[in-house]
C-alpha positions as CSV (number, residue, x, y, z in Angstrom):
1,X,81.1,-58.2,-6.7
2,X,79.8,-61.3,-5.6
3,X,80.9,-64.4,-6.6
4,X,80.5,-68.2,-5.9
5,X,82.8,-70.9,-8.0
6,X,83.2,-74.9,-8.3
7,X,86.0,-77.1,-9.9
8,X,84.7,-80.7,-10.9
9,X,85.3,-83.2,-13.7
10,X,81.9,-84.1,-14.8
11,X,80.9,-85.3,-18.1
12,X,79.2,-83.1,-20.6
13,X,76.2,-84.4,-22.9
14,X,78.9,-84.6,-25.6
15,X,81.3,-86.0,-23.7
16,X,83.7,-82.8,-22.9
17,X,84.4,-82.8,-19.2
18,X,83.8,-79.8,-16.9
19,X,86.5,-78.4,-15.0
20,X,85.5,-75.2,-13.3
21,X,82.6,-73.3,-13.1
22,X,81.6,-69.8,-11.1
23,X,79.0,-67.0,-11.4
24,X,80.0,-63.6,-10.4
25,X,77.6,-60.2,-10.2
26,X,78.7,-57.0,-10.7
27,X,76.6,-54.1,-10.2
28,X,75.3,-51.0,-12.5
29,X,75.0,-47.8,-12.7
30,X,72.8,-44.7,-12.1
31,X,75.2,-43.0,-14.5
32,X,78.0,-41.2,-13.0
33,X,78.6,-38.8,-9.5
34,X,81.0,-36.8,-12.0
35,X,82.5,-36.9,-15.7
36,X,85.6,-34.7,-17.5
37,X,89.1,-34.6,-18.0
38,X,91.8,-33.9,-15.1
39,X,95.6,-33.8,-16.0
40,X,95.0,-34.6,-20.0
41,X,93.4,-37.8,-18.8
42,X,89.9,-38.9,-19.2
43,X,88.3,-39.9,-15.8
44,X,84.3,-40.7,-14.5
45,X,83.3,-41.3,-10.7
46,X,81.2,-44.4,-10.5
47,X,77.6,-43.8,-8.6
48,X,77.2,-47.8,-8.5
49,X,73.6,-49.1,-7.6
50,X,71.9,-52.2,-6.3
51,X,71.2,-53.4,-10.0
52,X,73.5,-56.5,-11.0
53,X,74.4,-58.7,-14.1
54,X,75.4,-62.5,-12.9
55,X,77.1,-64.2,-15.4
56,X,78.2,-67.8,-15.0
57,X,81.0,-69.2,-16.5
58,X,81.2,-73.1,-17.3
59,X,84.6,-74.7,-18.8
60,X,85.1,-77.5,-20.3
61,X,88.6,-79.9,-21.2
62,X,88.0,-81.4,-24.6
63,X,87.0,-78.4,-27.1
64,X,87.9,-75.3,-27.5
65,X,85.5,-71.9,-28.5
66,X,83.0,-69.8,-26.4
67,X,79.3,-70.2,-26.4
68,X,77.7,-67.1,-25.7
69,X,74.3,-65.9,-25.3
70,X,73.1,-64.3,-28.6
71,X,74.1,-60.7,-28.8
72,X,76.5,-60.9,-26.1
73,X,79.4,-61.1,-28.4
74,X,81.6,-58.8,-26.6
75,X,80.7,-60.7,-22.8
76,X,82.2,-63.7,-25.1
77,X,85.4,-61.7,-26.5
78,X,86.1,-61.0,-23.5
79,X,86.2,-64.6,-21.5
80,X,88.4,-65.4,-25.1
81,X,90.5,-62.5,-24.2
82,X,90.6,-63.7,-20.2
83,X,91.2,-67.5,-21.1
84,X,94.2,-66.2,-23.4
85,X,95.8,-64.4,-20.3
86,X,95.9,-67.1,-18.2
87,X,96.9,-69.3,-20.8
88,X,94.1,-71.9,-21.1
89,X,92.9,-70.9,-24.7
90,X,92.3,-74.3,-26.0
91,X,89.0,-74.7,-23.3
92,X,85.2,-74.5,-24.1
93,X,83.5,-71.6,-22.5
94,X,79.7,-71.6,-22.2
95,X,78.2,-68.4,-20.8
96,X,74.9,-68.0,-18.9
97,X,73.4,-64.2,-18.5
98,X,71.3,-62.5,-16.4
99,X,71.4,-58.8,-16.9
100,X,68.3,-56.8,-15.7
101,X,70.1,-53.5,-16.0
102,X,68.5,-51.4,-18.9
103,X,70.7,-51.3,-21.8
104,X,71.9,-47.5,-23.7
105,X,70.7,-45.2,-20.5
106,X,74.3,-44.9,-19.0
107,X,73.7,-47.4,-16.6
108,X,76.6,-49.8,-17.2
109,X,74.9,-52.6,-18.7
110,X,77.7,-53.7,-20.8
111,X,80.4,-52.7,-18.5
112,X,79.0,-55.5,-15.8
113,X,78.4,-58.2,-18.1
114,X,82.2,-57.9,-18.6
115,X,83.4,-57.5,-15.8
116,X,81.0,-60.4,-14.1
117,X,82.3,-63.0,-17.4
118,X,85.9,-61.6,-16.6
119,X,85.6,-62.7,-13.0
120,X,84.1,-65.5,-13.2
121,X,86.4,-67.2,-16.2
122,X,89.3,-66.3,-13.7
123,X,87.5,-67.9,-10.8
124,X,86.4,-70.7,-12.8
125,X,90.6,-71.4,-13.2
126,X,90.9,-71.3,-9.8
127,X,92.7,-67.4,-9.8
128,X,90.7,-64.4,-8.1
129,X,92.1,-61.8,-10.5
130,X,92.2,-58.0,-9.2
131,X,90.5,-55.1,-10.7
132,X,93.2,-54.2,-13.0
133,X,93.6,-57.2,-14.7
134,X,89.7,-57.2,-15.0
135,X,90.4,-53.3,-16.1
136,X,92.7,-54.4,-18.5
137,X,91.0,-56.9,-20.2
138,X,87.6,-54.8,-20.0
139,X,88.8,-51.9,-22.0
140,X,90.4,-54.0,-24.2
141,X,87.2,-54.6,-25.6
142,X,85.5,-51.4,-25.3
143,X,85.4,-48.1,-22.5
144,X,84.0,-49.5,-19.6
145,X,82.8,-48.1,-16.3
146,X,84.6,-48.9,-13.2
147,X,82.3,-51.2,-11.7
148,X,84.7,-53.9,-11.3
149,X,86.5,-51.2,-7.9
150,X,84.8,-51.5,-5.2
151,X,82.7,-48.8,-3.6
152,X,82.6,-45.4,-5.6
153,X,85.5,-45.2,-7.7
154,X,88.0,-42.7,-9.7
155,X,88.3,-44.5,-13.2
156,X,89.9,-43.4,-16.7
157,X,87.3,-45.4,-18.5
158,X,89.5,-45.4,-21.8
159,X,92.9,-46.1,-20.8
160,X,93.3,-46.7,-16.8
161,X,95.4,-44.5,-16.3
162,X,93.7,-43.8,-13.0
163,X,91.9,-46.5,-10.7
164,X,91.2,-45.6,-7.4
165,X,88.4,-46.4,-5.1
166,X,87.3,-43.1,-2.9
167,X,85.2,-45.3,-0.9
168,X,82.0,-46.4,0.3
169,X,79.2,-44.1,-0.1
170,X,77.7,-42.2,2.4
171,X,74.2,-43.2,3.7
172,X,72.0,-41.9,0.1
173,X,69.3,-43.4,-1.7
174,X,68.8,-42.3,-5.7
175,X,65.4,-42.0,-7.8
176,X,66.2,-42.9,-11.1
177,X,65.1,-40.8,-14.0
178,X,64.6,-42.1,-17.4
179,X,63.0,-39.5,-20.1
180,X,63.3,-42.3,-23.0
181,X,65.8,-42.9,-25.9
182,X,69.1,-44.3,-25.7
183,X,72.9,-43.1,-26.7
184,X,75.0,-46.2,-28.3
185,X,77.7,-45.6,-25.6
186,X,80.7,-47.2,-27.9
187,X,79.6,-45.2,-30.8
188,X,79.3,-41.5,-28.0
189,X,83.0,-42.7,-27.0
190,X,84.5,-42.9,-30.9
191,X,84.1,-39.2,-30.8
192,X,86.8,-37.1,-29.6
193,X,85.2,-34.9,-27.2
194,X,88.6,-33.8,-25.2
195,X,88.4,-30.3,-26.3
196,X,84.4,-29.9,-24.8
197,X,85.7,-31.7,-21.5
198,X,88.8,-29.0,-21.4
199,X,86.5,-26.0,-21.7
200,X,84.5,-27.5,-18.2
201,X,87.4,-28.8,-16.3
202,X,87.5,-25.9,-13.5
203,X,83.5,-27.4,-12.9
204,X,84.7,-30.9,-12.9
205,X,87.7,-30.2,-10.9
206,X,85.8,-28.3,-8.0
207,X,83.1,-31.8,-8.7
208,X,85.9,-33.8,-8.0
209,X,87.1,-32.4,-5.2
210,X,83.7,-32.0,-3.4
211,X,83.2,-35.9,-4.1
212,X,86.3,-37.0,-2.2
213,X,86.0,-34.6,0.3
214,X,81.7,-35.8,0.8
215,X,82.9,-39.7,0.3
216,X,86.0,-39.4,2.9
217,X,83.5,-37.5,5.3
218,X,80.3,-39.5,4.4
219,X,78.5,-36.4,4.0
220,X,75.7,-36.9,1.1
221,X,75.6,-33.0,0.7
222,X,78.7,-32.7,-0.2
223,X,78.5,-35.3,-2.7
224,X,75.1,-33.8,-4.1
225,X,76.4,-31.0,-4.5
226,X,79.5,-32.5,-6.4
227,X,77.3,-34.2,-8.4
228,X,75.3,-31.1,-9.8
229,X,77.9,-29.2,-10.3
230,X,79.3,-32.1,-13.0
231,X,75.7,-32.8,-14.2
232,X,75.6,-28.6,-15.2
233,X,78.9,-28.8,-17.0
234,X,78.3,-32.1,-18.9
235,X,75.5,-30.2,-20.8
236,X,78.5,-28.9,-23.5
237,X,79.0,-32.6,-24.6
238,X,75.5,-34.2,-24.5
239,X,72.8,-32.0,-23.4
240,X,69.9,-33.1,-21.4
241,X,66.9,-31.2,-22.5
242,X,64.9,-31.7,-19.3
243,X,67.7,-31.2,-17.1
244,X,66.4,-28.2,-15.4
245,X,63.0,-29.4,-14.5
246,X,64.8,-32.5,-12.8
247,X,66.6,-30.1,-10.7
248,X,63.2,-28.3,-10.0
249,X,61.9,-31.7,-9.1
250,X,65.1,-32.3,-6.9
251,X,64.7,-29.4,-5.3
252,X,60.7,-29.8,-4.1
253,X,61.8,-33.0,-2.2
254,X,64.6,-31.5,-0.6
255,X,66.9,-33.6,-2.6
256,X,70.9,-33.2,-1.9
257,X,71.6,-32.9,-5.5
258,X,71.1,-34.8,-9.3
259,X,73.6,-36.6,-11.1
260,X,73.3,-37.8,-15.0
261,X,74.7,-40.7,-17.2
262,X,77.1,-38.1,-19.4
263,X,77.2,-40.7,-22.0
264,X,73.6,-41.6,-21.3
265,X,69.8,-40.5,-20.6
266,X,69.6,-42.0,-17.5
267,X,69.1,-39.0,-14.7
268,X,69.0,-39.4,-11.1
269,X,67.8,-37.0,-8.0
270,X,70.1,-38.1,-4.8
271,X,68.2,-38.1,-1.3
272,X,69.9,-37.9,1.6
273,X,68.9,-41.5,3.2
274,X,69.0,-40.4,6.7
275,X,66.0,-38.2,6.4
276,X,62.8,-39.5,6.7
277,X,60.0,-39.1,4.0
């Protein structure tokens, strides 16, 4: 994430008086390197992109509430949620967003605009809080991806019971896929598809284990092949109806492997960026 922050005591037009202000980005996604359970926990690999929300966060002595952008209700929640933490409830909030990131493709809109308003209320008071807290206060609100770990990351996206970051990710470069429609991710996550995710977990497992093993060896292949492997099994919870002519596609430009937003439409063909095209 990047982030950049002020403290001042300026005046505002209605005489409230501002005392901190930052803007953080945090990136999206091109859905997920891998999706499934592992020991009865819920868990997603991030495959984060160069695709960001930046959210500033101005407070204000004076007044108390959050101003937020309309529907952005849940950005706003969540700097109410992050105030109350640090104990500095009774401030005024006022939210500017910039969210490019297409919104119901699996692609993490949501999940950065709460983890950018998270970060920056916390800079904002002068306190750099760690991805856990942001975690915490995230999934509070709703399942959220892992964007707020750095690099490609191990995540239980409904209760944190695992946070890890794997790494950075080996030299690759994705084309994203999008065939149209979207899935209401919070909606996909209210039903309890455990039992689905059970019947694929010797896929995921062996997807799991080919990602760390491509990430701690920066080896794209490996992590391609990771990847598919996940994509293949996720087709039990929501199926992909094009699925195989992506992989046809993949295949033509000598592609390492797909990957898919398992809670979304989004598709992606992962290239190997050291080779030339």
């Amino acid at each position: 994430m990047a982030t950049s922050s002020s403290n001042g005591s300026l005046p505002n037009e209605d005489g409230s008086v501002l005392i901190g202000s930052a803007t953080v980005r945090a990136p999206g996604v091109c859905g997920e390197l891998a999706q499934g359970v592992i020991g009865g926990n819920h868990f997603l690999v991030t495959c984060p992109v160069d695709f960001y929300s930046r959210v500033k966060v101005d407070l204000y002595a004076g007044k108390h509430g959050i101003d937020a952008p309309e529907g952005c209700e849940k950005t706003g929640a969540a700097v109410r949620r992050t105030l109350v933490q640090l104990k500095n409830a009774k401030v005024r909030a006022r939210l500017t967003i910039n969210n490019p990131i297409p919104r119901g493709k699996g692609m993490a809109s949501s999940s950065a605009d709460l983890t950018a308003a998270i970060a920056a209320t916390g800079l904002a008071l002068g306190r750099e809080l760690s991805s856990e807290e942001i975690a915490q206060i995230a999934l509070s609100i709703e399942p959220t991806d892992g964007v707020m770990i750095p690099g490609v990351a191990l995540f239980d996206h409904r209760a944190d019971t695992l946070h890890e970051s794997l790494g950075p990710p080996p030299p690759m470069e994705i084309v994203a896929i999008d065939m149209g429609g979207t899935v209401d991710t919070v909606q996909f996550n209210m039903v309890d598809r455990f039992q689905r995710w059970r019947a694929v977990d010797v896929q995921t497992t062996e997807a799991l284990r080919l990602l760390r093993q491509g990430i701690s060896e920066q080896d794209p292949v490996l992590v391609g092949r990771g990847a598919t492997i996940s994509a293949d099994a996720s087709q039990i919870v929501l199926s992909k109806p094009r699925l195989s002519e992506v992989k046809e596609f993949a295949e033509s430009v000598d592609a390492v492997g797909i990957n898919v937003g398992h809670s979304g439409t989004i598709m992606g063909v992962l290239l190997d960026a050291r080779k030339k095209r």
